[in-house]
C-alpha positions as CSV (number, residue, x, y, z in Angstrom):
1,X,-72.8,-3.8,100.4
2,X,-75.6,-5.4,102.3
3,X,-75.0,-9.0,104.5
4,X,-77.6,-10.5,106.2
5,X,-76.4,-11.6,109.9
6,X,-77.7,-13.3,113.0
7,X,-76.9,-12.2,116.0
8,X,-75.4,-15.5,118.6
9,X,-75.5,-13.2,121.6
10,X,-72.2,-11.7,121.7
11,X,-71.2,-11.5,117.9
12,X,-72.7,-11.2,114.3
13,X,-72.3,-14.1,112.0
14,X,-72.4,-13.1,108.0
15,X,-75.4,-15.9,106.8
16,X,-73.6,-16.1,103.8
17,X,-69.6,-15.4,102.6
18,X,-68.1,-11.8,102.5
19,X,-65.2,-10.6,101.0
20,X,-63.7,-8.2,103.3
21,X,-60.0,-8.7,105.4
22,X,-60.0,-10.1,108.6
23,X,-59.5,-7.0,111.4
24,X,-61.2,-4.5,109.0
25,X,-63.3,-1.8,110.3
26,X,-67.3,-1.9,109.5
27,X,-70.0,0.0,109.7
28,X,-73.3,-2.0,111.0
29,X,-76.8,-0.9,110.1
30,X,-78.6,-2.6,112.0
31,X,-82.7,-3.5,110.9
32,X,-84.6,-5.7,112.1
33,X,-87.0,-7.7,109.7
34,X,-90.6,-6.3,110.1
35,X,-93.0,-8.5,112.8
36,X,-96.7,-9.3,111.2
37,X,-99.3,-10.8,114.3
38,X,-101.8,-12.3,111.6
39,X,-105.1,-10.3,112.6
40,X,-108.3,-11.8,113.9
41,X,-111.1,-11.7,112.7
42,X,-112.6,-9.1,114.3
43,X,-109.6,-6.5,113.2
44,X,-109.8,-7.9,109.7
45,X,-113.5,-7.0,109.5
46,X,-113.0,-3.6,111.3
47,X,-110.0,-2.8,108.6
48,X,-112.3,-4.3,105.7
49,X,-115.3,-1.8,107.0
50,X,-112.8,1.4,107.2
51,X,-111.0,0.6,103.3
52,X,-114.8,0.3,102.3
53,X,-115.6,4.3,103.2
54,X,-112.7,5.4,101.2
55,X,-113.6,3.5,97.9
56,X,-113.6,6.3,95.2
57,X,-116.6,4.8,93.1
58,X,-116.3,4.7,89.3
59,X,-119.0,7.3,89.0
60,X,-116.8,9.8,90.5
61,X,-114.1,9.2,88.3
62,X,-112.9,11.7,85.5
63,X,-111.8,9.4,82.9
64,X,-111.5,12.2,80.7
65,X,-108.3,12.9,78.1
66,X,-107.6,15.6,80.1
67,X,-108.0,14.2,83.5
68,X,-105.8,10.8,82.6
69,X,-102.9,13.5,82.2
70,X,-103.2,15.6,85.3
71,X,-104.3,13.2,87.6
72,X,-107.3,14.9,88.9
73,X,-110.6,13.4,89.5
74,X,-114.2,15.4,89.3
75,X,-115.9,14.4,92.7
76,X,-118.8,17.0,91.5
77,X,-120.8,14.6,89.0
């Protein structure tokens, strides 16, 4: 079963109902939502520029009977 909690500073609070008995033993696993910082714009360019040099390009690609099955690609034309 998974609950999602908040945390008041001393207890966890279920956001929503839960079916178990009062005084029962639980096991917490505790995880934290993921934090995104937006990027500026300088970092979104820098990321943009880096994705660029690892574009396969469709020249490079083995679209081949055989190669749709195997999942290799001929870098070599």
């Amino acid at each position: 079963m998974t609950v999602k909690a908040h945390f008041d500073g001393k207890v966890f609070i279920p956001d929503e109902p839960v079916e178990i008995a009062a005084n029962s033993e639980v096991v917490l696993d505790i995880r934290q939502p993921a934090q995104f910082k937006p990027l500026s714009v300088e970092e979104a360019l820098k990321l943009l520029e880096e994705m660029d040099k690892e574009t396969v390009s469709v020249e490079n690609v083995d679209d081949s009977r055989e190669s749709i099955y195997t999942g290799t690609v001929d870098d070599t034309r």
